[in-house]
ROVEX-29413 format. One record per residue (C-alpha): x, y, z; residue in one letter. Coordinates in steps of 0.001 Angstrom, whole numbers, plus 524288, in hexadecimal, padded with zeros to 5 digits. Layout:
<nodes>
XYZA...
</nodes>
This chain:
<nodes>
800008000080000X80C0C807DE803CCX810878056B7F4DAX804EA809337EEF9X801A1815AE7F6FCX8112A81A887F472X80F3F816A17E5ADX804AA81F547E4F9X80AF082BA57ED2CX8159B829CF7E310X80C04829237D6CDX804EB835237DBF3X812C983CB07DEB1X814C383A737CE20X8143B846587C5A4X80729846497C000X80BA9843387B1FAX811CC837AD7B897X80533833317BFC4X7FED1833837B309X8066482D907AAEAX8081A8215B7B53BX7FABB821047B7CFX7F5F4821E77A7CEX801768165D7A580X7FBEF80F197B1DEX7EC9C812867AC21X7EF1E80CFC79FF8X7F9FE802AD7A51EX7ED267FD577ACF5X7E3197FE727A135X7EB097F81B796DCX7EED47EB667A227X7E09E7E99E7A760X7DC6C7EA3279846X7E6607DF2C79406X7E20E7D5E879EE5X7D4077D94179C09X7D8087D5D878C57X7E0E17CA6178F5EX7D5817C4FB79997X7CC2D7C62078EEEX7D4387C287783D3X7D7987B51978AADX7C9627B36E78DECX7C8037B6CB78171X7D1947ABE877B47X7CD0B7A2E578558X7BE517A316781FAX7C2AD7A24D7745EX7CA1F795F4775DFX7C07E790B277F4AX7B51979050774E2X7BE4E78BD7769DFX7C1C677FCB773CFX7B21777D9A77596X7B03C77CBB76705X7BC05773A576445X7B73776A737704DX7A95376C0876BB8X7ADB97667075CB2X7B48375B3476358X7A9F97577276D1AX7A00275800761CFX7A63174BF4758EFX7A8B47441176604X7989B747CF768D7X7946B73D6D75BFEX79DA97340D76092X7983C7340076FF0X78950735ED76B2CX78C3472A997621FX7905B720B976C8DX78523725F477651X77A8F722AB76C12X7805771644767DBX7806B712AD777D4X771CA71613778FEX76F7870D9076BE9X7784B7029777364X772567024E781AFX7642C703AA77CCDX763FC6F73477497X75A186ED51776AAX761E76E34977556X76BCC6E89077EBCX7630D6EE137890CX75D1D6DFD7787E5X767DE6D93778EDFX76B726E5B279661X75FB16E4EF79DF1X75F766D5CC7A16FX76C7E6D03F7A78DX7723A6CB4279944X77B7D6C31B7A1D1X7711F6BB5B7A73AX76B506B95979970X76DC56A96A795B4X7741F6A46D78A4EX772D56AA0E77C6AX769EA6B5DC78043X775306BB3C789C8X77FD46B9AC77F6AX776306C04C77414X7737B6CC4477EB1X784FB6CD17781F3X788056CD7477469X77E766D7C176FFAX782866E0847793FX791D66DE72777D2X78EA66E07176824X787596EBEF769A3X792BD6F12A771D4X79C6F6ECEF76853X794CD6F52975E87X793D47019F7654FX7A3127010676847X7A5466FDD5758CAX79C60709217547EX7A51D714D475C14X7B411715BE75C0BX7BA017197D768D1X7B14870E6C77128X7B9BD706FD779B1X7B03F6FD6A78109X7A1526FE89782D4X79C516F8B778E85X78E546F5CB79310X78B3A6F11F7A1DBX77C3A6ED1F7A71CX774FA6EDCB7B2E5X779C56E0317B455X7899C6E3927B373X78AA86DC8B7A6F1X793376E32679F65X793DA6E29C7907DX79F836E94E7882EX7A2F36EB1977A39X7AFFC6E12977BB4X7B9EA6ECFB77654X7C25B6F50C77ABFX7BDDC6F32578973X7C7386FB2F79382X7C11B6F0C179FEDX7BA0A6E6287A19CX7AC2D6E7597A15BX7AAA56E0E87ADB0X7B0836EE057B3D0X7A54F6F6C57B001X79D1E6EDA17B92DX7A7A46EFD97C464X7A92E6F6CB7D216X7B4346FE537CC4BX7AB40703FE7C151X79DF3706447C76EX7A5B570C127D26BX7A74F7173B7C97EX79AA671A517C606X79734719FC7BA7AX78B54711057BA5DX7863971A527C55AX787037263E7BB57X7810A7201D7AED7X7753C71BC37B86DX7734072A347BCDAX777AB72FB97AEE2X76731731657AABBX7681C7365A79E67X76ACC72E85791E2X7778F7330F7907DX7855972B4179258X78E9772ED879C96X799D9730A37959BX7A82E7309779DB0X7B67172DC579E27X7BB6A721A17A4EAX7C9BE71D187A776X7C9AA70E727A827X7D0ED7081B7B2B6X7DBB77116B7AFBFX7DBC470D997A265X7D98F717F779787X7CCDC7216179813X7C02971E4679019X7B46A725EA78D99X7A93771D877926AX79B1E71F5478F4AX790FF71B7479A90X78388718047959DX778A77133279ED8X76F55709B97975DX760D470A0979C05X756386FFE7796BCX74F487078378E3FX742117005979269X7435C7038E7A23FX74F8370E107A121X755FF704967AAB3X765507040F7AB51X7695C6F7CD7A39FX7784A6FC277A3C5X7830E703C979F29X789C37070079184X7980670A6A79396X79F5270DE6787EFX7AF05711E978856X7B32471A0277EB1X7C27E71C1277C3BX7C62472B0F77D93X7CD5C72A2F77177X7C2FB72EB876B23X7C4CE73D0A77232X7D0EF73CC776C61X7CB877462E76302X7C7857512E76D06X7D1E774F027764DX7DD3A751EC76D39X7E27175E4776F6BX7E587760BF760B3X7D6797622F75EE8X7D40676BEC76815X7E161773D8765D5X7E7AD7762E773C1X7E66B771C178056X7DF3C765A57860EX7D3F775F64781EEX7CB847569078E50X7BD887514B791D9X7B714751E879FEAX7ACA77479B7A0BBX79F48748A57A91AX7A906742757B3F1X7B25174CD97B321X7BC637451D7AD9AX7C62C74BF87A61FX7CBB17430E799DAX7D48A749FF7912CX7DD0B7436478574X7EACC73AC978834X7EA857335579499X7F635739DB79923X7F35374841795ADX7EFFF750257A0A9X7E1B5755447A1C7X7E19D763997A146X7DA3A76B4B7AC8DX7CC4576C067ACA0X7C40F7708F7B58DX7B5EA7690F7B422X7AE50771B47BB7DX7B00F77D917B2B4X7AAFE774C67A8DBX79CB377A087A8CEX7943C77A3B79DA3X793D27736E79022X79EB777A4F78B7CX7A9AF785BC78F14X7B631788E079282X7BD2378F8379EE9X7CA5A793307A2ABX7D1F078C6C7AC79X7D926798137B30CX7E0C778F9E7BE70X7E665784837B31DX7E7E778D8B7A869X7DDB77876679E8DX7D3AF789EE79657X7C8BF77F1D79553X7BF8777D9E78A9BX7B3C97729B78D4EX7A74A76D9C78523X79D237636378BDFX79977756D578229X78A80754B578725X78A677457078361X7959B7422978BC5X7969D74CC479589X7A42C7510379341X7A97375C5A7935BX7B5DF75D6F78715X7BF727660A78CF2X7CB6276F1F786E7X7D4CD773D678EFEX7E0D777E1E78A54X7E8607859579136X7E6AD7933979117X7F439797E978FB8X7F2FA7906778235X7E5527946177F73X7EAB27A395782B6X7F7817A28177B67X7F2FA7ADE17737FX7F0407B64F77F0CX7FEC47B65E7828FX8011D7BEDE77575X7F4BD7C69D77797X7FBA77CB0A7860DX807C87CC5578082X802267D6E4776CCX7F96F7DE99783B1X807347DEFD78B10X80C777E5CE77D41X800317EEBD77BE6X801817F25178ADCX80EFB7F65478918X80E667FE7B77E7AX8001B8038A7836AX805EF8081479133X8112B80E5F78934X808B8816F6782B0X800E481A1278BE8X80AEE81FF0794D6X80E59827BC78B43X802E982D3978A4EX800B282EDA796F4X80DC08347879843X80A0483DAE78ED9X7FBEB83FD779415X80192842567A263X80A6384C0B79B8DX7FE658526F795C4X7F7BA8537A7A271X803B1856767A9DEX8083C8611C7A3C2X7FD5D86B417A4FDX7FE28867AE7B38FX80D858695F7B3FAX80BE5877EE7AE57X800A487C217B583X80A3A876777C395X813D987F8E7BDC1X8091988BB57BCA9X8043F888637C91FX810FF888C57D0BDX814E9896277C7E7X8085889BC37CBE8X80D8A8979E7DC61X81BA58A0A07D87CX810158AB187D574X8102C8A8ED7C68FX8033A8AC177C10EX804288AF237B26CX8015D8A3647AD43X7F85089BC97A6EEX7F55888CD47A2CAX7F28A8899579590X7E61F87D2C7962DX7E82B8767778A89X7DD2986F7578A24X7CE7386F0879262X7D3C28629C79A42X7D37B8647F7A8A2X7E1C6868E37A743X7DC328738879ED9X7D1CE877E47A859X7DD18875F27B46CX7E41487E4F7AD2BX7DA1A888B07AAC8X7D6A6888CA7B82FX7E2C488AD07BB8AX7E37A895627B295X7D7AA89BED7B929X7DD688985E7C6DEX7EB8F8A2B27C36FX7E10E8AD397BCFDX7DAEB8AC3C7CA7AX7E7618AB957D288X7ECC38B7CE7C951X7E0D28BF817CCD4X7E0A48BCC57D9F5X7D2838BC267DC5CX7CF958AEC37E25EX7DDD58B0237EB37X7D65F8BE937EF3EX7C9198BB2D7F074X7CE028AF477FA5EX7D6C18B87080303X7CD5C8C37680225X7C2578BA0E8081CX7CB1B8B39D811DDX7D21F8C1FE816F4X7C2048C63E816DCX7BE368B84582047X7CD0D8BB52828FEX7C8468C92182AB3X7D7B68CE2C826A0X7D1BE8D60481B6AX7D9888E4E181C27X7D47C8F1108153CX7DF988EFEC80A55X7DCD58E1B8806F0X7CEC98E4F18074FX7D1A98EF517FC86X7DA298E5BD7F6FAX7CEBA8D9607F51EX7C5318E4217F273X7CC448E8387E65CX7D04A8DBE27E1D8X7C32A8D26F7E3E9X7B96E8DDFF7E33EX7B3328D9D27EFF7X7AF588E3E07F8E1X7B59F8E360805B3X7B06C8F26E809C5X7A1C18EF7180A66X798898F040814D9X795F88E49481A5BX79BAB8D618818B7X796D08C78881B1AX79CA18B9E781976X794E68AF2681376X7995D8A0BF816E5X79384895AC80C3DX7924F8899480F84X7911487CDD807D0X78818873C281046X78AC4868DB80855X79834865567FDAAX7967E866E77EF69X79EED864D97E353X7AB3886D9A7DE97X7A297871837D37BX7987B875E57DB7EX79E3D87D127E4EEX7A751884727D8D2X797DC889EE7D67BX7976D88E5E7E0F1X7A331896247E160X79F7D89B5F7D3E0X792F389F227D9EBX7988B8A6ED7E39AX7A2A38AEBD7DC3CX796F28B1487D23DX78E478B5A17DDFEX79ADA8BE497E0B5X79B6E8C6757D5C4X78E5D8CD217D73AX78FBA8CDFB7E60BX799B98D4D57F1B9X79D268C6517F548X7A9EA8BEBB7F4AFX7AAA68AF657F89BX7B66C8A3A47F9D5X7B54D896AE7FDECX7B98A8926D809E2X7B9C68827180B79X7AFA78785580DD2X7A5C387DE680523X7A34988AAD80AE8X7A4A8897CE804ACX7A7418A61180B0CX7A0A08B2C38055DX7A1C68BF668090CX799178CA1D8065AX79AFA8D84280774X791698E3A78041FX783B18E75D80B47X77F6D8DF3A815CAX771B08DEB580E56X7798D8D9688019FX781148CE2880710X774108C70A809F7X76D9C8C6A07FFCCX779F28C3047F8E0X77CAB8B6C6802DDX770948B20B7FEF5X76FF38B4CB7F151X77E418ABAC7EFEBX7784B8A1087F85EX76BCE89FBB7F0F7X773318A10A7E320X77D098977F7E91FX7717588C607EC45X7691C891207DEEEX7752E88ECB7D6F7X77D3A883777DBBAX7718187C787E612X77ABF87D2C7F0F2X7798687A0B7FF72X77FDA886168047CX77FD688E6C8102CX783DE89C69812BAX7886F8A1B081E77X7887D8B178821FFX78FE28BA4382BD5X78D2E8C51182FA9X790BA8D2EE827FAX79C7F8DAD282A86X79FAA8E9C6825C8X7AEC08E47082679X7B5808DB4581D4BX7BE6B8D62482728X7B03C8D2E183002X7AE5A8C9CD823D5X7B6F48BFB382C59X7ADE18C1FF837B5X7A0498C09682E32X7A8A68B36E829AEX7AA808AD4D83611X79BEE8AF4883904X798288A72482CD9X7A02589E8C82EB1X79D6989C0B83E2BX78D2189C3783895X79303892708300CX7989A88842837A9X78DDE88A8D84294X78231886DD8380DX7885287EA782E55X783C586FDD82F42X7767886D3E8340DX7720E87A408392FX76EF487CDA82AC1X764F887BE882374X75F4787B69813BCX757EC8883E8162DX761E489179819FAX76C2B8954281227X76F778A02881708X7760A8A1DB826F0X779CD8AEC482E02X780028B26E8387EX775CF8B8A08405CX76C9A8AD7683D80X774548A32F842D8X776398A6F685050X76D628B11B8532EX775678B5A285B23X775F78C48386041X783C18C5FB86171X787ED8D1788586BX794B68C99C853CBX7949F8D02E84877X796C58DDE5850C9X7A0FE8D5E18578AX7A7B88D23784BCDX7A81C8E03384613X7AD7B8E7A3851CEX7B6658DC2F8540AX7BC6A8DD918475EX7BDFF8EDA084824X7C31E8EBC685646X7CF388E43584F7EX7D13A8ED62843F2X7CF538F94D84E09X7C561900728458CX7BC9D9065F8528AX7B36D90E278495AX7AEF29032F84369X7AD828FACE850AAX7A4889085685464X79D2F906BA848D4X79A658F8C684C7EX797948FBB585A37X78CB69038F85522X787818F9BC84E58X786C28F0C0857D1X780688F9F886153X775648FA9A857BEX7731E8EC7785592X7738A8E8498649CX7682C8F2978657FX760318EC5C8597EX7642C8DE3685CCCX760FD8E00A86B66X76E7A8D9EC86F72X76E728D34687E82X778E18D99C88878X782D08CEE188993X785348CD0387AC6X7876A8DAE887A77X790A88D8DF885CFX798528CCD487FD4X79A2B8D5CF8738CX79FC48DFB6879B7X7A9178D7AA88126X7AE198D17D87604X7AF128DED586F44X7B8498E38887ADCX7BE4C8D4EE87CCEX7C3758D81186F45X7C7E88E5A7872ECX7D0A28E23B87D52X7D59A8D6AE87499X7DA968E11B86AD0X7E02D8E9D08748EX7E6EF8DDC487AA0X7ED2F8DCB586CC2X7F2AF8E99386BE4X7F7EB8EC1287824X7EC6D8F52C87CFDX7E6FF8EA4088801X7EC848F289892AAX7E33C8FFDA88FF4X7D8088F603895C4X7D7DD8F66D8A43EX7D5D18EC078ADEFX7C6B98EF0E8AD6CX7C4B88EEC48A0D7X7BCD18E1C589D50X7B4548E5D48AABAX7B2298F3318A589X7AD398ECF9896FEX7A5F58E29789E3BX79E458EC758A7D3X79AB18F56689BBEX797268EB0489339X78D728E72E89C6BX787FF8F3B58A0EFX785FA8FB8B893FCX77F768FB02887B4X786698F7E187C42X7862D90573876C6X78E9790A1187F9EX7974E8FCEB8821AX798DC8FC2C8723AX79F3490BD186FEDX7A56890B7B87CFBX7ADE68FFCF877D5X7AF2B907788695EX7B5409119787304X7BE5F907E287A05X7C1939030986CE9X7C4F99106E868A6X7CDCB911D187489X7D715906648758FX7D55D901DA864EAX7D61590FF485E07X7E3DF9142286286X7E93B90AC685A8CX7DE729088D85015X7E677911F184506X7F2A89095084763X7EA678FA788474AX7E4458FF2283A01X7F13F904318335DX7F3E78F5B382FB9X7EB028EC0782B20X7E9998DE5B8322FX7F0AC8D431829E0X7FD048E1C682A3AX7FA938E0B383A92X7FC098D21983910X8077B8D2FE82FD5X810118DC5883A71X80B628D4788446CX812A48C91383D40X81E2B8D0AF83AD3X8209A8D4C38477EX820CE8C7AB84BD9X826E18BED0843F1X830B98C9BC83F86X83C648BFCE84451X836F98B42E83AEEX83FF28B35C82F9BX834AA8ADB28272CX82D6A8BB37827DCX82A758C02781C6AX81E548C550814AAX819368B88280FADX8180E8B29E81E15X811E28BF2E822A7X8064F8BF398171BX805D78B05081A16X8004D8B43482780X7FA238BFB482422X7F2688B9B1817BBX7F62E8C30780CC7X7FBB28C4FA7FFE3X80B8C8C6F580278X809CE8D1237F7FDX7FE648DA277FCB2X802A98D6CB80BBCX80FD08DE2C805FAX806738E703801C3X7FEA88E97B80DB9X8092A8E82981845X810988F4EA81370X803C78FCA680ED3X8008B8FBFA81E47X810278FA8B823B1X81687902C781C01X821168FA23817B8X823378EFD98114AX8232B8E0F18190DX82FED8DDAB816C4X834178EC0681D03X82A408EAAC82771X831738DD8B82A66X83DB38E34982B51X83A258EE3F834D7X833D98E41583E0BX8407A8DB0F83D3CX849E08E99883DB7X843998ED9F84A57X8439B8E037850FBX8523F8E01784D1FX856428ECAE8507DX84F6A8E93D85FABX8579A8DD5E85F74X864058E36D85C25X862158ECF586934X8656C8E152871A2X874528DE94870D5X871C38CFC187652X869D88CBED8671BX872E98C74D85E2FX871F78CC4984FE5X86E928BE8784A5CX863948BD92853C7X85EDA8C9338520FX85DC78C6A5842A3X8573C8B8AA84696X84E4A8BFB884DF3X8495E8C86884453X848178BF0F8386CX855BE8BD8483242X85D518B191831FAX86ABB8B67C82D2AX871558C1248367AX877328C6BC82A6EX86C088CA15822A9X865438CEE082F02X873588D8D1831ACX8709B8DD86822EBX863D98E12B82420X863CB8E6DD82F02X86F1D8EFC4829E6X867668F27681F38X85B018F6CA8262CX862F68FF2D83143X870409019682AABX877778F8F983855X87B208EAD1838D0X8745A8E55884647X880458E76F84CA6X881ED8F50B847B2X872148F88184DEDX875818F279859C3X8831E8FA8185BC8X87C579067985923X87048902AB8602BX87A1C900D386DD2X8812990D0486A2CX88C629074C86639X88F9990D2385968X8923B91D2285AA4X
</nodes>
């Protein structure tokens, strides 16, 4: 099993114009084998059935003259036995007769034996015995004495017992080996008195087998050997010493046939005589009888030769064929990785090559305009909620989606049950048609499920939703499910409206829903009177330290816990987790301190004791207080800048620093992060870099006790050398020079 499983890691490690040429030679090598056993296993049936027949016929011309010749003796018997003048004596005890009248009764019978022997050649003795054991013979050619057809020995075997219960008319007709003297063919006939049908005795007539002579010759019957099976199964064939091929009686069945004798290597041909009950038997080896098959094989081994030649060849050359339009478009593909883009592959033909090839055409169109590549990062920077203003202009621009509109919602589909490749390519075609005509931009996401965003009026995105589902289960008779969050004025609140789908999602997907309902929103799942979606908002201001917009939203919310009647302690767990949030952020910059002891007991007591009015702009004022100092310096850089510094500053000593592991863990374009990062720094990264590392060094230098080669490990450079020449460069010292002057040492 080992062998196999190895055999076929090693097949499967081929080039592919090696795997299929192998497997077309192995293909065919299989074909053209199985077809010249199935040819050579029909061919020899073929031969065999042939032979078989011609055998029959040939056995059947042979058995036919010897039929006169037995039918002849039979009728001159029945002429014989039914005499008057023999039954006469027969049926009194002609030994008892007296004088003249016994002698007249002896010597009719002996002459009419006499005559019968005369009339056929081949008769060696003719014997007749009555029911009183007197036996009578024809005085010729006798191989016993007729006293032992009367004897122990002789009934012993039989045959008196079968010619009584033999009830038709018919002779039993045998062969008998005398006293192991030569074999004869003996003819039983039981004579009845044709008056009373009473048994008066028994005609036995021995017939030398010379006169089979004729059949059993093998000259006669061309090859092989030539035998008859009597009723007793006895198997005589010609020559006393010649040694009886094999024959199996039991497949002899029927009147006439032939089988094949798989085990001994024969093929046996048989015929049934109906006077005597024998069956005439040929026998031939089948090697002989197949003789010709041996050239007929020789020729298939020829013909498979030269066929598995040419056909790996031409698979050779149809493996190059296939191969090669795969080989160029690996070499495209791995230009197009070093950034190569003009290019283009020429389909020769409309195979499935062709059509790889034109898709793959359409895939570097794609890749050179960027859209799919932008339309996936501007969806997943929209769902992280990292979107700044200058890639928002940037997306806007570029994918003509509207990113400053009023209000914004997330749409999660879901697939209830799987369908086909083909379908769900519909579906996508659906969509991006639906997109053209509407503010709406979509992706796939994995297991069947689909995110849309919608931007515009709050009153538009509604209708819209269900104008896509319904077209969506019109079109393509879909099981599908959409699931809304809640509206935001802020693109990067789409993250927030996104994780409410997609919590409404996985809280009703499964049995909770049902054929009517298509449609699920937020608000109608919980109906709950939390105002998360408040929460959400001034959450996300708090963090980008925009306080006129978190007073704006206070405002709102002040109205709709007056319409919505909302209870005091979910007004009280709102606030708290508005001002848990505070001190988190102030904890972050440093600020934790400016809160007193008291502070949580102060929040608590007022929380409790007035109205939300008054709680809500009293903490727009504390925000004001401890977030506004510092809100012009927060918003000078944009968050994935902030997180890029932040990096900097502390992995400033890692030699693999650079800008492609930054934008790794920022999740941007190396090229517009370049961009960005000295648009909002003011210098280029590389610079920026150097200024960290320049500072760190320079603070280093100050204590005498740092080496100089630590001190350039410790800032990112693994040769002291370099590190000495670029420092000179950047201050016009060496170390060593900084650090004399730095002590005072140099006037």
């Amino acid at each position: 099993m080992r062998m196999f499983s190895n055999g076929f890691r090693i097949f499967h490690d081929l080039k592919l114009v090696k795997k299929l040429w192998l497997s077309f030679s192995l293909v065919t090598l299989l074909a053209l084998v199985i077809f010249a056993l199935l040819s050579s296993t029909y061919i020899k049936r073929m031969m065999t059935d042939q032979e078989g027949n011609a055998m029959l016929q040939k056995i059947e011309y042979f058995t036919g003259s010897m039929d006169s010749y037995f039918q002849s003796i039979e009728k001159s018997s029945q002429l014989l036995v039914y005499n008057e003048n023999v039954q006469e004596p027969l049926s009194a005890n002609a030994a008892s007769l007296n004088g003249m009248e016994r002698i007249l009764s002896y010597n009719y019978i002996y002459d009419q034996l006499r005559q019968l022997s005369a009339r056929f050649i081949g008769i060696e003795a003719i014997y007749l015995v009555d029911k009183f054991q007197n036996v009578y013979d024809s005085g010729v050619g006798m191989n016993f004495t007729p006293s032992y057809l009367v004897s122990d020995e002789f009934t012993s075997q039989g045959w008196y017992d079968k010619m009584a219960n033999n009830k038709s008319s018919n002779s039993l007709w045998s062969f008998i080996k005398w006293r192991d003297k030569q074999t004869s063919i003996v003819m039983f006939k039981t004579i009845y008195d044709k008056n009373n049908l009473q048994v008066l005795g028994y005609l036995i007539i021995s017939i030398s087998p010379t006169i089979l002579n004729n059949y059993l010759a093998s000259s006669n019957l061309d090859e092989g050997t030539n035998s008859i099976v009597d009723s007793n199964g006895y198997i005589f064939s010609a020559g006393s010493g010649e040694s009886i091929p094999p024959i199996h009686t039991d497949q002899l069945t029927g009147m006439k046939g032939h089988y094949t004798n798989e085990s001994d290597d024969y093929v046996v041909a048989y015929s049934k005589h109906p006077l005597t009950q024998w069956t005439f038997v040929h026998t031939i080896p089948q090697s002989l009888l197949l003789k010709d098959l041996k050239h007929i094989n020789n020729l298939w081994v020829a013909f498979l030769g030269v066929s598995l030649i040419l056909m790996v060849v031409v698979s050779v050359y149809i493996s190059k064929t296939i191969s090669m339009p795969l080989r160029k478009m690996i070499r495209m593909l791995r230009n197009v990785e070093h950034g190569n883009l003009n290019m283009k592959f020429q389909p020769l033909f409309k195979d499935e090559l062709g059509d790889l090839g034109r898709a793959f055409n359409h895939m570097i169109d794609k890749v050179r305009e960027g859209e799919p590549l932008m339309r996936e990062k501007l969806v997943r920077s929209l769902l992280e909620g990292r979107m700044t203003e200058t890639e928002a202009s940037f997306f806007t621009e570029r994918l003509n989606f509207q990113l400053d509109a009023a209000s914004f919602r997330v749409v999660l589909l879901h697939l209830h049950s799987s369908y086909e490749k083909e379908e769900l390519d519909q579906l996508e075609s659906i969509m991006h048609e639906f997109e053209e005509g509407h503010e709406m931009i979509s992706i796939y996401l994995s297991n069947e499920q689909y995110c849309l965003i919608f931007n515009g009026e709050n009153d538009e995105a509604l209708p819209n939703i269900h104008a896509l589902i319904s077209e969506l289960k019109e079109r393509q008779e879909l099981q599908i499910y959409a699931f809304v969050g809640n509206h935001y004025e802020h693109f990067n609140l789409i993250k927030t409206s996104f994780e409410e789908a997609k919590a409404l999602l996985n809280y009703l997907v499964g049995e909770q829903m049902d054929d009517q309902t298509n449609t699920y929103f937020v608000g109608d799942s919980w109906k709950s009177q939390y105002p998360e979606a408040f929460e959400n908002k001034l959450l996300y201001y708090m963090d980008e330290r925009d306080i006129d917009n978190c007073a704006a939203v206070m405002e709102e919310l002040i109205v709709y816990a007056r319409a919505s009647h909302l209870v005091p302690h979910v007004l009280y767990a709102f606030m708290a987790a508005l001002y848990n949030h505070l001190y988190k952020l102030l904890i972050k910059s440093g600020q934790s301190t400016v809160m007193d002891k008291n502070w949580f007991g102060d929040v608590q007591e007022k929380l409790l004791s007035q109205p939300l009015e008054k709680n809500g702009r009293q903490f727009i004022t504390r925000l004001r207080e401890h977030l506004g100092v510092n809100e012009q310096k927060e918003k000078k850089h944009s968050r994935n800048i902030l997180k890029s510094l932040q990096i900097i500053n502390e992995q400033y000593s890692d030699i693999g620093l650079g800008i492609d592991s930054v934008v790794e863990q920022v999740g941007l374009n190396a090229n517009y992060f370049s961009q960005l990062f000295k648009k909002e720094v003011g210098v280029g990264f590389t610079d920026y870099v150097g200024q960290v590392r320049m500072e760190h060094a320079k603070r280093l230098l100050e204590d005498p006790a740092n080496k100089i080669k630590d001190v350039a490990l410790q800032i990112g450079f693994t040769n002291p050398h370099y590190f000495s020449i670029w420092f000179k460069e950047n201050t016009g010292l060496s170390p060593s020079q900084f650090r004399k002057q730095l002590l005072g040492q140099i006037s």
